[in-house]
N, CA, C and O of each residue as an XYZ file, in Angstrom:
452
protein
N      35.703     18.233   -124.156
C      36.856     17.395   -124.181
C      36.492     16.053   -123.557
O      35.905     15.935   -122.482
N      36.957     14.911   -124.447
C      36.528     13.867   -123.940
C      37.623     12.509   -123.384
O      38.523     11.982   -124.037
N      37.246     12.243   -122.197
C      38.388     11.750   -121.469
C      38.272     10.217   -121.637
O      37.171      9.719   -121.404
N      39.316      9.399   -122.024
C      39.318      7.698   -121.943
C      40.244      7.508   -121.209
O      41.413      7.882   -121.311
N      39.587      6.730   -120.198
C      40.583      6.232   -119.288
C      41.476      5.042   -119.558
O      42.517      4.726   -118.981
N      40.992      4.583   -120.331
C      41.618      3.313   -121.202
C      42.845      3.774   -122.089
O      43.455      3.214   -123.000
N      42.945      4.723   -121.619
C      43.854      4.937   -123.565
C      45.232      5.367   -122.656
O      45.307      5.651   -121.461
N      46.124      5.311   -123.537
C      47.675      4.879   -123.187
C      48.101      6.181   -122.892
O      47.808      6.981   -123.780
N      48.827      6.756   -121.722
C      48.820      8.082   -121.889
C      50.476      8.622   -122.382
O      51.440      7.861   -122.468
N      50.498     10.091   -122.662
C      51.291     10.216   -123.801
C      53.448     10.086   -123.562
O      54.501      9.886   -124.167
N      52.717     10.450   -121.940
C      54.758     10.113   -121.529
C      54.885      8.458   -121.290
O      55.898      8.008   -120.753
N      53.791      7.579   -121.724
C      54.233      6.180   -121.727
C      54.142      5.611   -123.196
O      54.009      4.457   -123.604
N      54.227      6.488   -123.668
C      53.858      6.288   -125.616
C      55.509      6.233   -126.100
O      56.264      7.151   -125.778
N      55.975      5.088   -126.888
C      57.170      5.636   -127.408
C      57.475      6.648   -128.328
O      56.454      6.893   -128.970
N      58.161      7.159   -128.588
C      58.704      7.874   -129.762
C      58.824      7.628   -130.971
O      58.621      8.405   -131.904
N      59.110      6.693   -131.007
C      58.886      6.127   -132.713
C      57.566      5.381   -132.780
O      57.415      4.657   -133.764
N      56.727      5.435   -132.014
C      55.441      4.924   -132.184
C      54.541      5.610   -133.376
O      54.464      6.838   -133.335
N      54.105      5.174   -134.048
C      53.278      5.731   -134.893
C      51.793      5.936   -135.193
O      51.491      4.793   -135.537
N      50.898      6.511   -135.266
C      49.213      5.976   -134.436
C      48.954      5.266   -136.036
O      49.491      5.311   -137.142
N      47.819      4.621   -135.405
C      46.965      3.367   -136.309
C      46.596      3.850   -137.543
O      46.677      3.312   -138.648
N      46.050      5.273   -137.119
C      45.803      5.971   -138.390
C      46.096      5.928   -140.124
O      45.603      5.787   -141.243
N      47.537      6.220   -139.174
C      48.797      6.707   -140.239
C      49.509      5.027   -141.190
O      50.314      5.001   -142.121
N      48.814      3.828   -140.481
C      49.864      2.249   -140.957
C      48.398      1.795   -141.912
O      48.543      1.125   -142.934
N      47.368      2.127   -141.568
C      46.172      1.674   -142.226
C      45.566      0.536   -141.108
O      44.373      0.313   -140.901
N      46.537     -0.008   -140.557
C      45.956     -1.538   -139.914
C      45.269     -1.153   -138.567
O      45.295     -0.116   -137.904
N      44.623     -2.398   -138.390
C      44.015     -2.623   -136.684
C      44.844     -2.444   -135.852
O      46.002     -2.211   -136.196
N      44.555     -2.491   -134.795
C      44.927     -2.039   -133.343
C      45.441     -3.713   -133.487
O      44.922     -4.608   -134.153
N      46.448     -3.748   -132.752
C      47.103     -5.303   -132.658
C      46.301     -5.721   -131.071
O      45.816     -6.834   -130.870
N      46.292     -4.944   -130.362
C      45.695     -5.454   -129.127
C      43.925     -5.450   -129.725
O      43.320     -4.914   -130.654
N      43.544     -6.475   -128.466
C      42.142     -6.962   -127.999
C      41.434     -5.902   -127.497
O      41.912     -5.213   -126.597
N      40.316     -5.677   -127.983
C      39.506     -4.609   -127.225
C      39.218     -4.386   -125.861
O      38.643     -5.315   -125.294
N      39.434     -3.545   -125.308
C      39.528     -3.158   -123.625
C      38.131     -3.960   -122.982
O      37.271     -4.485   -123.689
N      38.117     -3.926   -121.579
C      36.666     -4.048   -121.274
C      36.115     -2.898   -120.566
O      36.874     -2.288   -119.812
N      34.916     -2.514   -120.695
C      34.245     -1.506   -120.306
C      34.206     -1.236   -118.509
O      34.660     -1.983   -117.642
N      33.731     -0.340   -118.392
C      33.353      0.195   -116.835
C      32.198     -1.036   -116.344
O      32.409     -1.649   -115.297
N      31.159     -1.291   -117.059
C      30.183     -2.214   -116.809
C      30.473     -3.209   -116.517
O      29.994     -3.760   -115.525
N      31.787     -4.022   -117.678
C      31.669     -5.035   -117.605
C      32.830     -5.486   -115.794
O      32.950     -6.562   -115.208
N      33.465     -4.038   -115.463
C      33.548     -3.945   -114.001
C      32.678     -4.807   -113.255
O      32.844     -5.979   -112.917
N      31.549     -3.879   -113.023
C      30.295     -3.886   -111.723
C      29.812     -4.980   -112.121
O      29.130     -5.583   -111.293
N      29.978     -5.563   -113.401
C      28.863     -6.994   -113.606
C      30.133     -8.308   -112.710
O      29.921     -9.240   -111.934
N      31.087     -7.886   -113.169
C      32.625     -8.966   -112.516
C      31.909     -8.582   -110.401
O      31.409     -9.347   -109.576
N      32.277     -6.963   -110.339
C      32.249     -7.408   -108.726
C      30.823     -7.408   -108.275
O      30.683     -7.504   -107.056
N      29.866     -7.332   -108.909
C      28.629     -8.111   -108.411
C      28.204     -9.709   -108.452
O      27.592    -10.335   -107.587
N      28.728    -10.189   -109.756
C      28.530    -11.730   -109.264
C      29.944    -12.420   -108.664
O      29.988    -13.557   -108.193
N      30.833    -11.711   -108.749
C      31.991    -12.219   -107.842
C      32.299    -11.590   -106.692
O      31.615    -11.576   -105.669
N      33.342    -11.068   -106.877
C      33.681    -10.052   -105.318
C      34.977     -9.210   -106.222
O      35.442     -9.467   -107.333
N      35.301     -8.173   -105.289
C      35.773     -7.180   -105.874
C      36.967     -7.698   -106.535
O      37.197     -7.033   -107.545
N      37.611     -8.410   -106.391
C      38.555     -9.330   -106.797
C      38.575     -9.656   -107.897
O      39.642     -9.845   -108.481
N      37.261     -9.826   -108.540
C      37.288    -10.306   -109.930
C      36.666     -9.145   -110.448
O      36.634     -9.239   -111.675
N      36.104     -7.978   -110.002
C      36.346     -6.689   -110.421
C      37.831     -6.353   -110.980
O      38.167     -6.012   -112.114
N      38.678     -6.577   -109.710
C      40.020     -6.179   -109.940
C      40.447     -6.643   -110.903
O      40.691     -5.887   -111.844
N      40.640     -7.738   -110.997
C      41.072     -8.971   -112.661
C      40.797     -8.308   -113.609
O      41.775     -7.968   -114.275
N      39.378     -7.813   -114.119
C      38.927     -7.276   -115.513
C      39.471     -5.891   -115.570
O      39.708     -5.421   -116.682
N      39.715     -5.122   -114.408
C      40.373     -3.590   -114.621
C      41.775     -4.443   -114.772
O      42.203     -4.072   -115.865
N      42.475     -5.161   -114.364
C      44.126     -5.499   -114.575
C      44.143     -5.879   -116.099
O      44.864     -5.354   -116.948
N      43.038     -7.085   -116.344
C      43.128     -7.107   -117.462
C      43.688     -5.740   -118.988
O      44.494     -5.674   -119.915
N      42.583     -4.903   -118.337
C      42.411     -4.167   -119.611
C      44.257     -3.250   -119.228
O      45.114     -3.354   -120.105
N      44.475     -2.737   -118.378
C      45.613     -2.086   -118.186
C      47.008     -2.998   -118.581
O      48.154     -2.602   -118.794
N      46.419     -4.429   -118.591
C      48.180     -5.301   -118.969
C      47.686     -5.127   -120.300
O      48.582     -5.347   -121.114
N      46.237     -4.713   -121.002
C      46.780     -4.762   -122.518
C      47.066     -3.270   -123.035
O      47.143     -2.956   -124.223
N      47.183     -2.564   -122.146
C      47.385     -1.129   -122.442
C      49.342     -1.009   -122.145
O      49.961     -0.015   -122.522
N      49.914     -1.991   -121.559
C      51.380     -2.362   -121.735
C      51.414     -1.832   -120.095
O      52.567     -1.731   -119.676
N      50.293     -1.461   -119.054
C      50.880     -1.086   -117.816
C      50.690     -2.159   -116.647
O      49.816     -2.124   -115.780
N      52.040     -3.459   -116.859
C      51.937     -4.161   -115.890
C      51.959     -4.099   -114.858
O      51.374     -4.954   -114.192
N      52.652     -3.049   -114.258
C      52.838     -3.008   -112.944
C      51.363     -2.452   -112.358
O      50.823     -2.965   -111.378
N      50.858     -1.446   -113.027
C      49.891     -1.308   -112.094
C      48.760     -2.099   -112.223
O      47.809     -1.796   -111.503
N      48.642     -3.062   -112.989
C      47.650     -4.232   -113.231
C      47.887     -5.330   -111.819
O      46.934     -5.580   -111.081
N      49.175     -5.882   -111.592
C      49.579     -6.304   -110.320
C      49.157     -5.557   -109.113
O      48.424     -6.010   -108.233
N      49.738     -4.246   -109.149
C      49.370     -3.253   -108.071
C      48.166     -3.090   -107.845
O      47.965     -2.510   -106.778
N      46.932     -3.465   -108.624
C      45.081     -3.115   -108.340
C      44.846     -4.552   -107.951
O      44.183     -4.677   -106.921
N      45.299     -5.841   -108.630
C      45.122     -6.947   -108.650
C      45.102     -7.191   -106.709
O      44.057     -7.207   -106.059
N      46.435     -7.348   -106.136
C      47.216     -7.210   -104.900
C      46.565     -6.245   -103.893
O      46.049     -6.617   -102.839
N      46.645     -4.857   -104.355
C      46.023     -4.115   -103.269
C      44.194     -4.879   -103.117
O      43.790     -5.051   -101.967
N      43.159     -5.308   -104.406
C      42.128     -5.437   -103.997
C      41.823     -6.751   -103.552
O      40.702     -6.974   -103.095
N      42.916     -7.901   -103.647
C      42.909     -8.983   -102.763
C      43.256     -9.121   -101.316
O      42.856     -9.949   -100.497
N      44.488     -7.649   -101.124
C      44.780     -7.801    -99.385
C      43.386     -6.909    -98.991
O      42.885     -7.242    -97.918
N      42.652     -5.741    -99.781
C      41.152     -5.341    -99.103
C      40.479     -6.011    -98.889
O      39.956     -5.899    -97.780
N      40.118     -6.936    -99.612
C      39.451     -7.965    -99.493
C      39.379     -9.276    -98.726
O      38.509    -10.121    -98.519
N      40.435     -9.127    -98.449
C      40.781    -10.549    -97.514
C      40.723     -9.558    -95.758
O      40.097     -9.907    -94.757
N      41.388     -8.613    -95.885
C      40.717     -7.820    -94.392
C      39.328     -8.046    -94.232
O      38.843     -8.576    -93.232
N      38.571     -7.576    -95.388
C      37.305     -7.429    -95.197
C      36.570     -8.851    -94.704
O      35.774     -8.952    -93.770
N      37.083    -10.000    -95.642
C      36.442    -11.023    -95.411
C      36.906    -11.359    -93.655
O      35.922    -11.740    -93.022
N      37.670    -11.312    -93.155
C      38.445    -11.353    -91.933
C      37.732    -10.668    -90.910
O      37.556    -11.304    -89.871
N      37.231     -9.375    -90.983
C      36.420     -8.403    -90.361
C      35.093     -9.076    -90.001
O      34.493     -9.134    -88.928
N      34.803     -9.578    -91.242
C      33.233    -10.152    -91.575
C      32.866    -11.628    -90.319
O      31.901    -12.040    -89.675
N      34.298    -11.989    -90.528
C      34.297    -12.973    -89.614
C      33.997    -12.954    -88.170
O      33.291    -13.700    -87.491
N      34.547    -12.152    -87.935
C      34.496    -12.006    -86.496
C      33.058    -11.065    -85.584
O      32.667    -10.885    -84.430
N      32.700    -10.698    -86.931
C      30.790    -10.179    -86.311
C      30.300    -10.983    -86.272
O      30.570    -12.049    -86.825
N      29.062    -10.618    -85.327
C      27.794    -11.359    -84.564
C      27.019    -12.117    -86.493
O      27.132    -11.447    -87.520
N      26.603    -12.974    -86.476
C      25.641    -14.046    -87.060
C      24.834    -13.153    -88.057
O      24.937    -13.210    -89.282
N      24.006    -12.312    -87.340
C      23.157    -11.782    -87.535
C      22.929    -10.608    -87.998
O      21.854    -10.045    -88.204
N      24.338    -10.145    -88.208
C      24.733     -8.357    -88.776
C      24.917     -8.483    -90.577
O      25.336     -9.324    -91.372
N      24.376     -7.217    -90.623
C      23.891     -7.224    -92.450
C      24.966     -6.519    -93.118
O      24.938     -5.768    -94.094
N      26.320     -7.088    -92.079
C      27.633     -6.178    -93.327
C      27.824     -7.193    -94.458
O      28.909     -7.111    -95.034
N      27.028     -8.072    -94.856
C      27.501     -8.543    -96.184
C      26.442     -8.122    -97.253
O      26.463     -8.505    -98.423
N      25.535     -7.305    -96.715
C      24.156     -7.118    -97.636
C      24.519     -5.786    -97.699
O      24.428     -5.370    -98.855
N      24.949     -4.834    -96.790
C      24.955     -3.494    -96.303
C      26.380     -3.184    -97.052
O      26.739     -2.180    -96.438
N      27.230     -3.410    -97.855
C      28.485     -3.335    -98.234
C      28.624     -3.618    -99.665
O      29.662     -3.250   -100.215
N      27.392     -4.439   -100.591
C      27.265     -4.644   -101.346
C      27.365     -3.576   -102.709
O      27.741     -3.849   -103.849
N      26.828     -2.106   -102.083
C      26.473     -0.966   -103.218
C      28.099     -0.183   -103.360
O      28.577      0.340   -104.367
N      28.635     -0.301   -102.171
C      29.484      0.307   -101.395
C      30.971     -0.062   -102.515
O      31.562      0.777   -103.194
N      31.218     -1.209   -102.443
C      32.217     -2.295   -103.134
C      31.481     -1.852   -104.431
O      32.282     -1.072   -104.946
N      30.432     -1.923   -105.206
C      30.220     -1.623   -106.724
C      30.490     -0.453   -106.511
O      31.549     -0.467   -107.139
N      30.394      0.931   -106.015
C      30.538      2.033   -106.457
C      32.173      2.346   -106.052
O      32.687      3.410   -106.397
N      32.739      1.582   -105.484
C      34.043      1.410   -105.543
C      35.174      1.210   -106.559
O      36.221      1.819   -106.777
N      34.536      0.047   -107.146
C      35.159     -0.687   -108.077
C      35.022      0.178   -109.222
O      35.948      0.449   -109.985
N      33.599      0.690   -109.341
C      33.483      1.570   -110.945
C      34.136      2.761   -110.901
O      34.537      3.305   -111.929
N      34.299      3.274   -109.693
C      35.459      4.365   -109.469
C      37.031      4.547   -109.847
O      37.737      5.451   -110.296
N      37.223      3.005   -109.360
C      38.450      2.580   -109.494
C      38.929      1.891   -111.007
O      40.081      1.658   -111.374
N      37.998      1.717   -111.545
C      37.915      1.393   -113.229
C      37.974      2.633   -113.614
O      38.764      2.827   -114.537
N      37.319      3.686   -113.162
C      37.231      5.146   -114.158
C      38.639      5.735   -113.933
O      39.169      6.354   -114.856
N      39.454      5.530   -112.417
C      40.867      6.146   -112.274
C      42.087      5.468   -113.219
O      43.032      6.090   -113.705
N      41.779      3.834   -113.369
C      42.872      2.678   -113.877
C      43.285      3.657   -115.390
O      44.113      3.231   -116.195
């Protein structure tokens, strides 16, 4: 059995909805973005713009609220964190040492969205 986390699940599906199958046509929405294209967002950015590309794909799956809700929760983590960061010694490797930590985060949190 094969699981997509992307895909719309069935008590948020309307009732008179009909699948793609059955009309002949394309999917009216834009193609999702992948788990990868996650870890590639919070490695050259910060988890933040991790968060963006998982909100992304969930506001085109019609679930705004929790696109806000990942967006919000991983900007107030993030802003602790940067805050935390601040206040250590010069010379401490929590910005090198946190790096794998935040990607295996984020791709987690893409596989739950």
């Amino acid at each position: 059995m094969s699981y997509d986390p992307f895909s719309v699940p069935d008590d948020l599906k309307s009732p008179d909805a009909v699948p793609t199958s059955e009309t002949n046509d394309a999917p009216a929405s834009k193609p999702l973005h992948s788990l990868s294209g996650v870890v590639v967002a919070t490695f050259l950015g910060t988890p933040i713009a991790g968060s963006i590309v998982i909100a992304l794909s969930l506001w085109r799956l019609g679930r705004k609220t929790a696109a806000r809700f990942v967006v919000g929760g991983i900007v107030l983590v993030t802003s602790c964190f940067f805050a935390a960061l601040f206040f250590l010694p010069e010379n401490h490797p929590a910005g090198r040492a946190y790096l794998i930590p935040q990607l295996v985060i984020m791709y987690m949190l893409g596989k739950q969205s």
